[in-house]
N, C-alpha and C positions, 0 to 999 in steps of 0.2 A: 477584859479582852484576852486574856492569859490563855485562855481557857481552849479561845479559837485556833491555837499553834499549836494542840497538841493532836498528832496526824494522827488517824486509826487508820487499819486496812479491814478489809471487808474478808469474810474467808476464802479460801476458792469456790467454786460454785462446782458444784457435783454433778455430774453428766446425768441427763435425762435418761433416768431406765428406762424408757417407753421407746427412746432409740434405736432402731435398728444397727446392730454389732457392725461396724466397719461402714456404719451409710458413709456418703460420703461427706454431706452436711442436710440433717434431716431437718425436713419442715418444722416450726413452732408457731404457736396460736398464738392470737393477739394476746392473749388473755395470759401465757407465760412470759410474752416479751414486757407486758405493763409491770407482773408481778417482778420480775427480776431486777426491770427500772426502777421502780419504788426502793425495791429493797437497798442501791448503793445510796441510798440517803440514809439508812439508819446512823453508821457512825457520824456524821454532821446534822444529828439533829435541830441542836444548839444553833449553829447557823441558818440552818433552815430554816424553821420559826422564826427568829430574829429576823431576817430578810421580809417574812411576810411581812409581820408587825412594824417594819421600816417602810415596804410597799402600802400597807392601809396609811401610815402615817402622809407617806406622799398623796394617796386618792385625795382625803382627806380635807389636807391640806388645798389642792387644787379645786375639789368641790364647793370650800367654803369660802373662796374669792366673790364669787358673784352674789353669794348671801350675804359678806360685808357690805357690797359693794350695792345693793340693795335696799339693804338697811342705812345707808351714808346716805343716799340720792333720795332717798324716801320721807327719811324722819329725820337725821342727824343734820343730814347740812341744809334743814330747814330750821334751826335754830338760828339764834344772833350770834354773829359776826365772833364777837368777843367770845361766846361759848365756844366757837368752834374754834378759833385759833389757840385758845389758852389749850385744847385737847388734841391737838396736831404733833404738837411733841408726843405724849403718851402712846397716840395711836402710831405715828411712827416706831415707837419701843418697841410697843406690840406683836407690829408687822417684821420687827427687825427679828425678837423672838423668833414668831411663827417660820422664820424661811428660815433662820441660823440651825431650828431644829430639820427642816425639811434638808437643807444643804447635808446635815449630820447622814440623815436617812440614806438621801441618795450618794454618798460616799461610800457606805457600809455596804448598799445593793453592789454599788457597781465596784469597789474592788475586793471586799469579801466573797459576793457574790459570786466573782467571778475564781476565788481562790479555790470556793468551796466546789465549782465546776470542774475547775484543773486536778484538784485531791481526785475528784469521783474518775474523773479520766484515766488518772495513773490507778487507782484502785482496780479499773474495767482491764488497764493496758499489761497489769501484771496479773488477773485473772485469765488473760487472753494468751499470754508466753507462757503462761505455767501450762493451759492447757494446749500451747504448742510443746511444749516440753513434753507433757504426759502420751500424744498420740503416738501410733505407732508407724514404722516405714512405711506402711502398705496408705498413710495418711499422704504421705511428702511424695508419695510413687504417682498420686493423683492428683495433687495437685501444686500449683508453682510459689516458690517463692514469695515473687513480684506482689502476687495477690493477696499473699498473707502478711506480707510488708504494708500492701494499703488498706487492709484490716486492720491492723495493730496502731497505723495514723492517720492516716486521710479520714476514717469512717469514722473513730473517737473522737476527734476534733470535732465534728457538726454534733457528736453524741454528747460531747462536755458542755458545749454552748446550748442544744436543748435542754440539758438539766439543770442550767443555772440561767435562763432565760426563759423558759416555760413554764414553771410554775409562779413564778414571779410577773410573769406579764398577763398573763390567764389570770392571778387573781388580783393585778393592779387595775387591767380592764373590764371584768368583772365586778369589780366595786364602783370605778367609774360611771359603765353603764347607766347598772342598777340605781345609782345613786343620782346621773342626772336623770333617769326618769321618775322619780319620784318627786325629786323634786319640778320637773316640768308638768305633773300630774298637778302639783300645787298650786300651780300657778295658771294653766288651762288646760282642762281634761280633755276635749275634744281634738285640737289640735293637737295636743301630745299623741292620742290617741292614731290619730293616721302617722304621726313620725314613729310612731312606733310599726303601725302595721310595714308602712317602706322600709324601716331598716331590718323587721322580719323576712322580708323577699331577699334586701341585700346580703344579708348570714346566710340565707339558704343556698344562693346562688356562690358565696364566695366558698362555704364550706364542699359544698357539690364540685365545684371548679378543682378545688385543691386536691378533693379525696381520688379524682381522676387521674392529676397530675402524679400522684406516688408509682407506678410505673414508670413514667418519664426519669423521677429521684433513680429508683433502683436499677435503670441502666446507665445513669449516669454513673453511676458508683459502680459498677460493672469495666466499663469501661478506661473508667480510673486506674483502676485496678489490672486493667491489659493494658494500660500505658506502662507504669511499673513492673509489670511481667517483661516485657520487650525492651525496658532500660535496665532490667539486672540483669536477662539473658545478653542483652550485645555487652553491656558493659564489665559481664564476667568473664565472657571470651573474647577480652579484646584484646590477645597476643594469637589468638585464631584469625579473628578478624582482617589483624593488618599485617600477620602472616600470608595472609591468600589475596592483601590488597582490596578487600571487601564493605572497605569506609560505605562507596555507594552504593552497596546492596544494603544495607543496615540501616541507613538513614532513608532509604525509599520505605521500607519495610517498617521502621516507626514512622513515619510520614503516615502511611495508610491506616494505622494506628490513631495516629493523632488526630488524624480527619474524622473517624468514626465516633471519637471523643467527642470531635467539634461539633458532629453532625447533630448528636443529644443534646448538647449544649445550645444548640442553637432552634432545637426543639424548645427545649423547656424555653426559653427564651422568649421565642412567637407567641409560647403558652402564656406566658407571663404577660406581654406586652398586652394580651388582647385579654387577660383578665384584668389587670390594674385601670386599662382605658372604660373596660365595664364598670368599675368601682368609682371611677371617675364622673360619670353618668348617672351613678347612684348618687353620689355624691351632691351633684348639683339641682337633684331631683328633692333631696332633702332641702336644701339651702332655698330652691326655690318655693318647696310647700311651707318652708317658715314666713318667706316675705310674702305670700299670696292669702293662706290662710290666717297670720296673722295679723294683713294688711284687713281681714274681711273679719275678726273677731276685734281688730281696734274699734273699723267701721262701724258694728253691731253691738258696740258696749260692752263685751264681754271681754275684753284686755286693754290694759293702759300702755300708752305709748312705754312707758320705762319699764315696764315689767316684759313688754318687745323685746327689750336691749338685753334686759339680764337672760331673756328667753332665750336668743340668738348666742350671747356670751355659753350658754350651757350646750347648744347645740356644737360648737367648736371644741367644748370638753369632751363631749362623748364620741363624737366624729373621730377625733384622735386615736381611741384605744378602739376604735370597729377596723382604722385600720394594720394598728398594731397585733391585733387579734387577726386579721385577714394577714398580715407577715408572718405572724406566728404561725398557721394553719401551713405556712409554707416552710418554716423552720421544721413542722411538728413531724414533717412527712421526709424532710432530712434525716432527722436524727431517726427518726422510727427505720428507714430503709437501712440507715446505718447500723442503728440497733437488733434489729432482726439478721443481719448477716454477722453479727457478734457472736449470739444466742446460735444461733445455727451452728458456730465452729464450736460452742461451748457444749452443742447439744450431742455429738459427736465421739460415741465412745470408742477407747483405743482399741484398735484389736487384739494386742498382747496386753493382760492385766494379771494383777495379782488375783489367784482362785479363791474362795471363802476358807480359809484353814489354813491357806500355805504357811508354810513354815520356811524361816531363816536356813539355809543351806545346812551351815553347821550343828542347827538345831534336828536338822534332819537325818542329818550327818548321825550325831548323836544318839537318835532314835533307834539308830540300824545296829547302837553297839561301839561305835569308833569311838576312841577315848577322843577327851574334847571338839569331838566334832570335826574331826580330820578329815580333810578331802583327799581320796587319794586320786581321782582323776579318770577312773576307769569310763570308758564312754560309749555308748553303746546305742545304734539305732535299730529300731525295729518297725520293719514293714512301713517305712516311712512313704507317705503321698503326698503332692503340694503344688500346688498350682497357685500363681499371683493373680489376685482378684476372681477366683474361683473358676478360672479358663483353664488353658490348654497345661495340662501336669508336666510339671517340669521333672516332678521325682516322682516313681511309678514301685514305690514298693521295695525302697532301697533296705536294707539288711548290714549295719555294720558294725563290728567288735574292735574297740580299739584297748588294749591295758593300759592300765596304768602306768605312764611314768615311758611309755614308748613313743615314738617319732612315725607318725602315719602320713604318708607323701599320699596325696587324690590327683590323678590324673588323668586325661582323657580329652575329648571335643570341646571346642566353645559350646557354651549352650546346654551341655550335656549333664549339669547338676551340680560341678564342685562345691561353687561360690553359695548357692542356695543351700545343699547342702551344711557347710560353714556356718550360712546363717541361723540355722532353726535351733542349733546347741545352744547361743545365748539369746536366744528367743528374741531375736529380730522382726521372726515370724511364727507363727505358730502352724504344726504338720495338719493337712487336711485327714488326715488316716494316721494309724500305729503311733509309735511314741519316741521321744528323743529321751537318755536319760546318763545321769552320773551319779558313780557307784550303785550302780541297780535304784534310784530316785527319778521320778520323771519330774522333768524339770519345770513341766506346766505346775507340779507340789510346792516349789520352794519361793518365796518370793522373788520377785525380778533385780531387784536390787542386790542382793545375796550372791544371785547367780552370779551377774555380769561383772561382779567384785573378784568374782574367783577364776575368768576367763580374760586374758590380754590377748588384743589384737593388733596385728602388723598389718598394713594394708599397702598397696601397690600404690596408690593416689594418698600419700600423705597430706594432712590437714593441720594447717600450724593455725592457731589463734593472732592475729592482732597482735602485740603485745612481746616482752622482751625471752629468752633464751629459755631464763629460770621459770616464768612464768609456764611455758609451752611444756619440761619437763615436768614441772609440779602438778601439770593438769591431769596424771597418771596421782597423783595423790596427795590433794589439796593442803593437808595437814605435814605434808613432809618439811622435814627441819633442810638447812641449806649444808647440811652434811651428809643427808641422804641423797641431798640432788646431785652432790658433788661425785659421789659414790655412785650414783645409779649412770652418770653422765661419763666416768672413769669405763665401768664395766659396758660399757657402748663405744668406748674409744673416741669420744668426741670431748673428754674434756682439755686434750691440750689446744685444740683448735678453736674452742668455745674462748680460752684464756689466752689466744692469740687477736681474738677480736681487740674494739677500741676499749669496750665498755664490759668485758669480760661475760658475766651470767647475765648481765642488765643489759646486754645491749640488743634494741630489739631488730624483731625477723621481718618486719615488714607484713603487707599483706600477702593471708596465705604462704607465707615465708619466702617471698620474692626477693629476699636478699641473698637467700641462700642457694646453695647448691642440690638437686635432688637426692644424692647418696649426704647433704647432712641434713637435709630434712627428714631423711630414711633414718639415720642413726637419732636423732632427737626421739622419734618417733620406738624407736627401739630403747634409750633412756627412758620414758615413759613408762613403759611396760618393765622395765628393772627395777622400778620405781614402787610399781602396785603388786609386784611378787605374786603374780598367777598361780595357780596350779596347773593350770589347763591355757596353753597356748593356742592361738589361729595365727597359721602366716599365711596371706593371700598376696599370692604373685609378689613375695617382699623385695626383689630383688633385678626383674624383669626388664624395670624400667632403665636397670643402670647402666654406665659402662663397666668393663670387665673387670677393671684396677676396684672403683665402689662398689661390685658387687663380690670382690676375693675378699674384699674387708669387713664388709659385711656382712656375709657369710660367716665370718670367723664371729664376731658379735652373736651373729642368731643361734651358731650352735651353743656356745656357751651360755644363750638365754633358755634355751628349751631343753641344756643337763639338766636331769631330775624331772621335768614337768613333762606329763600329757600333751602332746603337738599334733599338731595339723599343719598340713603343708599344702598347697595349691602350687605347683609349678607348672608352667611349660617347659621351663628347661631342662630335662631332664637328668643333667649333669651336677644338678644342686640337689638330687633326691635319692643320690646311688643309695646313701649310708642311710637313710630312713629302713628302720627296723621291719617296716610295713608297707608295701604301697598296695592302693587300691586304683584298680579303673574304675571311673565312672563312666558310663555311656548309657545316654537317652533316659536317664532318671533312675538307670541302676548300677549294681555294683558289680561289675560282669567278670571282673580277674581281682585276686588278691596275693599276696606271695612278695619275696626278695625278689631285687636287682635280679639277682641269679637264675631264680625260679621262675619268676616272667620273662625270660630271657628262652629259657630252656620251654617254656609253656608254648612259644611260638603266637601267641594271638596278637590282641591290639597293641599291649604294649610294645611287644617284639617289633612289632609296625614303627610304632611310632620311634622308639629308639634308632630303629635304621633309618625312617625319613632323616633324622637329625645328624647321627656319626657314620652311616653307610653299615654293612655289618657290624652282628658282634664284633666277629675276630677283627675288625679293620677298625671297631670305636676304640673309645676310650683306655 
């Protein structure tokens, strides 16, 4: 049994080229979802097999009760008295044998069986994160959370119990069947012969019933899935929530939810109800063509009263697994609805991927000449176009030269491009037209992982992990020693305040870092990035959200993160972007002013605008 602990994982499963680029979850054939299913059994062969051979052991077993029991009423306990009781001990041994082994069987089905289900689950449920992991934003821009939370469990759950319950009951009822009619052939052909043509009608009817009801399955699971959408949306803004007083709008709103649920639920249900009371009816249609036609083959000499009895004993064997088979056809269309919406997220290729050839940044770096593959940062768009999800362009042709090792401020309208802008440099997304690139390399060349190693980002909406101080800074560089954390945590000015806590680095942030304050979630956030030693910095609105004391201090941090490094800067505030080497306007997807504080100033256009909305004139700002 040693042999059974030892876990394999399955590989990950490689997206279907035949995918449409960015579907959102393309269609798959029966005929890929079986192959995929089969395949998470390779690593538990061993088990697999074993389970059957325990499953025959059980038919087996249960088939050859009534042929004992046949052979005892027949010839054995017509023997004398004395033969038979001196052989009552023995056959007791026998009998204690035959079940001590059956007892062994059904142990190994039902809790290996079930171990070797839970393995295949986790094997599906970290093929399934990893391919959350791999898609790209334009994946999370379309679709919710909630739903891929009840992908990841609600749907694997009925998937783990189909595959440790389906091949095992298919071919324990299977053998059963097959095995009482044969032997009920033995024993009268005629009559077997019409139980067999009824419970032909019954299979037909139950499997037609079933293959109907998988619609029913796959909105149910649909709906699941918009329960959980609607309890991670209220329950992620619920300081929105019960800031606005809104408990009763929220709980009306899953209410209606929850009823839509019910409404399926209470479909399949009715569905149910009036197929089992069908099966019922079959049922007693068989039961009765046993006592009727074998009341008229006693009659007519062609069956003896006791061969009746073991006849009827068979007829309750195989009865059992027509309806264990008739449950399973309803299990088969769970886990199938389940599995098909698996296979669909798996079939889903990312829209940003590594090109055939790219090459490691540095290695490209290298290519161009730079001793060891030096980044020097230099950034530069051209003729960039881009639209989410191939709509309305958000960037119409943008043009920008940023040097190396300079401080570039972007400024202009909501809506007008910064942020997307930002985005296409570590390839969040990829440009519909022209090219993003560093050091004269376009960055669709280098691999994604390279890139995103050599760009730190500051975001306006900080995101802390779960989890304690040290852990949230190391997440900028998993392998860092706690002398770099210490160091990167120093040069963000948070570590006297980190070691003013209870629990020093270890003490944790809470969710989303609800313990903290937003200027230290901003500076943890800014440790991070000191941490992974960019070349090429993003600061998106770093500073926006604060007040004016965390944002002078932070200020001071950022500048001394982006000495030496390539920067980008998204402000509105315009008073945090005087000293940017460079600023640029963007407006409507282009880059319409470029120049110094001074030079847009004297230029007179949008900036000049916007700086007087803010300080009133020049001569009267700043």
């Amino acid at each position: 049994m040693a042999t059974m602990d030892t876990k394999k994982n399955t590989p990950a499963p490689a997206a279907d080229p035949t995918a449409p680029s960015g579907a959102d979850e393309p269609r798959v054939s029966a005929r890929q979802v079986l192959a995929r299913f089969v395949a998470y059994y390779k690593p538990y062969k061993f088990l697999f097999f074993f389970d059957l051979v325990c499953a025959s052991v059980l038919a087996a077993v249960d088939l050859a009760f009534p042929q004992f029991l046949g052979f005892f009423t027949r010839e054995f306990f017509l023997e004398p008295p004395e033969a038979i009781l001196s052989a009552l001990g023995w056959i007791a041994l026998g009998f204690a044998a035959l079940y001590a082994l059956r007892t062994a069987c059904q142990y190994f089905i039902t809790a290996w069986g079930h171990i070797m289900g839970a393995r295949m689950e986790a094997d599906m449920r970290m093929d399934l994160f990893r391919q959350y992991q791999r898609l790209s934003f334009s994946y999370y821009d379309r679709n919710n959370t909630g739903e891929m939370m009840s992908k990841l469990l609600t749907d694997l759950f009925d998937i783990s119990e189909l595959a440790h319950h389906g091949p095992e009951n298919l071919f324990i009822c299977i053998l059963k069947i097959a095995g009482s009619f044969v032997l009920l052939f033995m024993i009268n052909v005629p009559l077997t012969a019409i139980m067999l043509a009824a419970t032909a009608v019954m299979a037909a009817y139950a499997f037609w019933r079933n293959y109907r009801k998988r619609v029913i399955f796959t909105e149910n699971r649909r709906k699941m899935a918009d329960i959980n959408a609607r309890l991670q949306d209220s329950l992620g803004g619920i300081r929105v929530v019960k800031s606005f007083g809104n408990e009763g709008v929220e709980i009306a709103k899953f209410g209606g939810t929850n009823e839509r649920f019910v409404d399926t639920k209470e479909s399949s249900y009715r569905f149910m109800g009036a197929f089992h009371a069908v099966n019922s009816v079959f049922t007693g249609v068989l039961y009765t063509v046993t006592i009727v036609g074998g009341g008229y083959f006693v009659a007519t000499g062609g069956l003896a009263p006791a061969e009746l009895a073991i006849y009827a004993l068979y007829i309750g064997i195989f009865l059992s697994p027509i309806e264990q088979l008739i449950n399973f056809t309803e299990q088969f269309q769970k886990g199938y609805a389940g599995f098909r919406r698996f296979m669909e997220v798996l079939a889903v290729r990312p829209d940003v991927r590594n090109r055939p050839g790219a090459l490691p940044l540095a290695a490209a770096e290298a290519e161009r000449g730079r001793a060891d593959g030096f980044v020097a940062g230099e950034v530069r768009y051209r003729g960039v176009r881009f639209g989410y999800d191939g709509e309305h362009e958000v960037l119409r042709g943008l043009d920008l030269a940023i040097p190396a090792g300079t401080t570039v401020a972007l400024v202009g309208p909501s809506g007008g491009g910064k942020t997307t802008t930002c985005s296409l440099l570590p390839r969040f997304y990829d440009p519909g037209a022209g090219s993003v690139e560093i050091d004269g390399i376009d960055v669709r060349d280098v691999t994604v992982e390279t890139l995103r190693e050599a760009i730190g980002i500051v975001q306006q909406d900080v995101y802390l992990f779960g989890g304690t101080v040290r852990e949230n800074i190391a997440y900028g560089r998993p392998d860092a020693t706690d002398a770099q954390i210490v160091e990167a945590a120093r040069r963000a000015n948070i570590h006297e305040f980190v070691m003013g806590l209870p629990e020093g680095y270890d003490t944790f942030v809470g969710e989303r870092g609800a313990r903290l304050s937003g200027g230290q979630k901003q500076r943890i956030a800014i440790a991070r990035v000191f941490l992974r030693n960019p070349r090429i910095l993003i600061l998106d609105e770093a500073t926006s959200a604060l007040d004016n004391e965390s944002e002078r201090a932070i200020q001071a941090s950022l500048e001394e993160l982006s000495e030496g490094r390539t920067t980008l800067v998204i402000a509105h505030r315009l008073s945090t972007i005087r000293g940017a080497d460079l600023i640029a306007v963007v407006e409507d997807g282009r880059m319409v002013e470029q120049g110094t504080h001074d030079e847009l100033l004297e230029l007179g256009g949008t900036y000049a605008r916007y700086y007087e909305m803010q300080f009133g004139r020049p001569s009267e700002g700043l």
